[in-house]
N, C-alpha and C positions, 0 to 999 in steps of 0.2 A: 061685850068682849073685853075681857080683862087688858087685851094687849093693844088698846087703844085707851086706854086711861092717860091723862096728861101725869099723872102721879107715879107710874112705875117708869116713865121717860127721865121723870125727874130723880127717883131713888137711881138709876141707869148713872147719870152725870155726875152726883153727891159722890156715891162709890166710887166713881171712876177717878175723879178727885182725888179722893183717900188714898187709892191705891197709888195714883202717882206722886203723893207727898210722901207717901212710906215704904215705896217696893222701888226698886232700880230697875231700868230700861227693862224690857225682854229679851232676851237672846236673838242677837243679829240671825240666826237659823231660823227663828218662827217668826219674826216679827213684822206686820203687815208694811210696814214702810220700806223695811228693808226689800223687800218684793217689790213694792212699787218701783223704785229704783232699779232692783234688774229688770225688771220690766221697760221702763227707760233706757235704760243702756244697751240693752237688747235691739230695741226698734232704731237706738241712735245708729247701729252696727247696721243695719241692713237699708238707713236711710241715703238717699246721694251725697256725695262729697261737698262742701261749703262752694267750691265754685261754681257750683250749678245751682243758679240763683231761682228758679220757677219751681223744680224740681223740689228744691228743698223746703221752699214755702209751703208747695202742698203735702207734703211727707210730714211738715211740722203742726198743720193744721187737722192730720189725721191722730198724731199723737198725742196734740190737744185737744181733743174728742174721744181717743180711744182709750186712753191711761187714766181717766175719771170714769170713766163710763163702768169698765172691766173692775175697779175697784170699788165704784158706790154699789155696782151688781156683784159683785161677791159678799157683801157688807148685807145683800138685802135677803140672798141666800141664809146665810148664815144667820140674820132676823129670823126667815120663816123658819128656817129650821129648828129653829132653839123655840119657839114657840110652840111647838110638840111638847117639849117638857116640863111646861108647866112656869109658871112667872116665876119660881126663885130660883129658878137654872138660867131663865131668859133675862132677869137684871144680875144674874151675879157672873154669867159670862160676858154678858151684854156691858156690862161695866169695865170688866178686863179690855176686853176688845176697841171699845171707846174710849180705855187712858191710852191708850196708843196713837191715839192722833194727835193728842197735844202734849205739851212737854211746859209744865211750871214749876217746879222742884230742880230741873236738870238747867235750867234756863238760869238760875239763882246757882246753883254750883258751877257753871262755867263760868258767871261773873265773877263770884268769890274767889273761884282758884287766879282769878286776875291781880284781884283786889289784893289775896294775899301774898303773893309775889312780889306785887309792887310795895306792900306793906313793911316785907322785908330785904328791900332793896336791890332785890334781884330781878332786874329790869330784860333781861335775856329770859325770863325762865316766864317773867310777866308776861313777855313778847309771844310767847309760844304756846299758852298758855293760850293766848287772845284767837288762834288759830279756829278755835275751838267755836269762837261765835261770830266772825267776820272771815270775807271773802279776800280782801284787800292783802296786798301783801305788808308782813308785821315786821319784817327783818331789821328795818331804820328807823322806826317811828321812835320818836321822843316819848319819855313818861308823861307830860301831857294827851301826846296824841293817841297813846294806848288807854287811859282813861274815857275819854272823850269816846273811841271805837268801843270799848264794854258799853260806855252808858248809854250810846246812839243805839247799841243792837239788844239791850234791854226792853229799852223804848219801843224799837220799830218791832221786837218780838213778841211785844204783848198782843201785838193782831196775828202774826201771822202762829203764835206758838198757843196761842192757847182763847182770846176772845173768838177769833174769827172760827175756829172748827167747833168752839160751843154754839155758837149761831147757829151754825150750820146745822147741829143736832138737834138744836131747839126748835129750828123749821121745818127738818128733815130726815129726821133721825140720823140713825148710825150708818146708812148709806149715804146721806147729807157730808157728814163728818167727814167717812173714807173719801169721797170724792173731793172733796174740801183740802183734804191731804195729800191727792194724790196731784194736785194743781200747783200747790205750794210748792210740790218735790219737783214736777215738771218745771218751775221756772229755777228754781236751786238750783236744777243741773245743765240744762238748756236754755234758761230765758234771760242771758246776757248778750255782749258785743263780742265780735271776735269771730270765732271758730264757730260759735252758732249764730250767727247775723240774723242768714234768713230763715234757719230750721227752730229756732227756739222764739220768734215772733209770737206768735200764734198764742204760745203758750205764758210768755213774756205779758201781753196783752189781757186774755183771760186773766191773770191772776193777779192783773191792775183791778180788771171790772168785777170780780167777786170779792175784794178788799174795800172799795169803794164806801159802805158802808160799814164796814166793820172797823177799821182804820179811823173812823171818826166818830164812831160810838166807842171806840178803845181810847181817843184824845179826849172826849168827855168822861168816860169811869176813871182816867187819869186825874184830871182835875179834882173829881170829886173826892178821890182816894186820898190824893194828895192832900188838900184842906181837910178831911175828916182826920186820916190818922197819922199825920206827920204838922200839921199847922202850917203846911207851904202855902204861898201865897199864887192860888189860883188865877187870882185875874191877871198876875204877869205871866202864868203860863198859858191862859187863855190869847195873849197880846203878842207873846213871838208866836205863837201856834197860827195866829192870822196872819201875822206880818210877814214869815220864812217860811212855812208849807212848800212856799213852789219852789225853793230854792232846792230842793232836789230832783235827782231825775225818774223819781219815780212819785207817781200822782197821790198816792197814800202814807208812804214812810215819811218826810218832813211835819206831815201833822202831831206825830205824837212824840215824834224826837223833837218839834217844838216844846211841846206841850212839857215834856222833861227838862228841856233846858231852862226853861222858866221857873219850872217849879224846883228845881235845885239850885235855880241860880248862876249857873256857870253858861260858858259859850263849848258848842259841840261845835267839831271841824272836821269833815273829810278832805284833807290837804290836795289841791290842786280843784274840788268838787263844788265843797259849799263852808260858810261860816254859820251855824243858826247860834241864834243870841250874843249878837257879835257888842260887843259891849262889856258884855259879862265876862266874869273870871274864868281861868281853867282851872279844871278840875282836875284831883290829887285822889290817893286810892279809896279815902272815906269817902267822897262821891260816888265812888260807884257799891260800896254796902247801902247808902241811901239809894239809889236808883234802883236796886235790887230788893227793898223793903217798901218801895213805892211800886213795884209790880206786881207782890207779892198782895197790899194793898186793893192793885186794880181785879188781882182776883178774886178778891173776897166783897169789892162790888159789885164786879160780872155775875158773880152765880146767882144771887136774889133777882138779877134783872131775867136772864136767861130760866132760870125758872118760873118766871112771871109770862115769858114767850112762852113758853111748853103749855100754861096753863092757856093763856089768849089763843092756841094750837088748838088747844083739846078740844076747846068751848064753840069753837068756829066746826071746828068738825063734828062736833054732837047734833 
C-alpha cells in the first residue's frame, strides 16, 4: 500500500516546509487552529465558574482529552479520505494541512518585526510588537528586557512551534501532529494561574508530558545548529542548559532558553521570574536576528533527524 511508505510521509513534511517558508498563514476562516480555539472557548463557556474548584478540575480534564482527540480524529478523517485520491492529492493536501500545525517562517517575522523596531529606536512600537510572541505584559519593560523576551520565546518556540509537532508527525502522522496542536493551544489559552487555576491543570500538565522529549531533543538540535552554522560555542550552551533548566517554571522551556543563552552569550531574564546565564551580558537588537538565524538553523537539523523517524517508522511497521 502506497500510503504506508515511510517516503510519501516524508515528501508530506518537506512540502509542508516549503509552503510555510513561502505562503502566509491561512485565512483565520479555514484555518485548523483557529477551530481548535473556538472549540476551546466554546467548552471554556459552558465549563463551571473558577470558584468551583472540583468541578472545574474535571470539566478541565475532559477538555484535556476532548480537544486532542476531536482534532487528531478529524486529521485522520481527512488522511482516509484523501487517500481515495490517489498519492499526489494525498501529499499535496496532506502537506497543506500539516504546515498548519507548525509555524517557522512566521516565528522568525515576529522576531524581526522586534529586532527592527528596537533597531530603529523605537522602543514603544518594539514593545508592541513583542505582543506578538510573549504572554507577559510589554508596556514597561526596558530595551534590554524586550530583547531578552523575543530571544527567550525564540528559544522555547522551537519545541513547541515547530520540533515538537514534527515529532509528532514522524511518529504519528497528521493526526499525531493535529493533536499535538491542539494541546499546545489548550495550554496557550487555559493552561496558566489565575482565572484558570484548576480548569486549565489538566491541560497545563499534558502539555508539560508530551514536550518532555521534544524540548530536549530541540536543546540538542540547538547545540548542534549552533556550532555547525553560526561557530557558537556549544559546550557553554551545553553548561547553562544544565545549570538553569529548572529555574523556570515550566519543566521543559528553561532547557532550550538555556541552551540560547549560552550559545549567544548573553543572560535572558523574566523580571521577578528567573535570570538564565546570569553572568553574561544583555542583549541588544542584533541578538535577537542571531537567535532568529539560530532557529532557523535548528530547523534545518530537525528535518534530516525527523526524516530519519519516518523511515525507522516505516521499517518497524513493514
Amino acid at each position: 500500500m502506497w500510503w504506508g511508505d515511510w517516503r510519501i510521509e516524508a515528501a508530506i513534511l518537506v512540502i509542508a516546509i516549503l509552503v510555510d517558508l513561502v505562503a502566509r498563514e491561512a485565512p483565520s476562516a479555514i484555518h485548523p487552529v483557529v477551530w481548535m480555539g473556538k472549540l476551546i472557548a466554546w467548552l471554556e463557556r459552558l465549563s463551571p465558574g473558577p470558584d468551583r474548584r472540583a468541578p472545574s478540575l474535571v470539566a478541565g480534564v475532559g477538555m484535556a482529552v476532548l480537544v486532542p482527540a476531536v482534532s487528531g480524529g478529524v486529521a485522520w478523517l481527512a488522511t482516509s479520505a484523501l487517500r481515495q485520491f490517489g498519492p499526489i492529492a494525498y501529499v499535496l493536501v496532506g502537506s497543506v494541512l500539516a504546515s498548519t500545525t507548525f509555524a517557522v517562517s512566521e516565528l522568525g517575522r515576529a522576531a524581526n518585526r522586534t529586532r527592527s523596531a528596537m533597531e530603529a529606536g523605537d522602543d514603544p512600537g518594539a514593545r508592541r510588537s513583542l505582543r506578538s510572541l510573549v504572554s507577559r505584559d510589554t508596556r514597561t519593560l526596558a530595551p534590554p528586557l524586550v530583547a531578552m523576551a523575543a530571544i527567550e520565546s525564540v528559544a522555547e518556540n522551537t519545541t513547541d512551534s515547530f520540533v515538537g509537532p514534527w515529532l509528532a508527525f514522524a511518529l504519528f502522522g497528521l493526526p499525531g501532529a493535529f493533536a499535538y496542536r491542539a494541546i499546545n493551544t489548550l495550554d496557550s489559552m487555559i493552561g496558566y494561574r489565575g482565572r484558570y487555576e484548576h480548569l486549565g491543570k489538566a491541560s497545563a500538565r499534558l502539555d508539560d508530558l508530551v514536550n518532555l522529549i521534544p524540548a530536549r531533543l530541540s536543546t540538542l538540535l540547538m547545540l548542534v545548529a549552533g556550532r555547525l552554522f553560526g561557530g557558537m560555542p556549544a559546550r557553554r550552551g551545553w553548561r547553562i542548559a544544565m545549570r538553569d533548566h529548572g529555574l523556570t517554571a515550566s519543566p521543559n522551556a528553561g532547557w532550550t532558553i538555556g541552551a540560547a543563552a549560552g550559545l549567544l552569550e548573553v543572560a535572558l531574564e523574566k523580571a521577578g521570574h528567573y535570570r538564565i546565564g546570569d553572568g553574561l551580558r544583555d542583549p541588544g537588537h542584533s541578538d535577537i536576528g542571531a537567535a532568529v538565524r539560530l532557529g532557523y538553523g535548528v530547523a534545518a537539523v530537525a528535518l534530516p533527524v525527523m526524516v530519519g523517524v519516518l523511515a525507522i517508522r516505516g521499517w518497524v511497521w513493514t
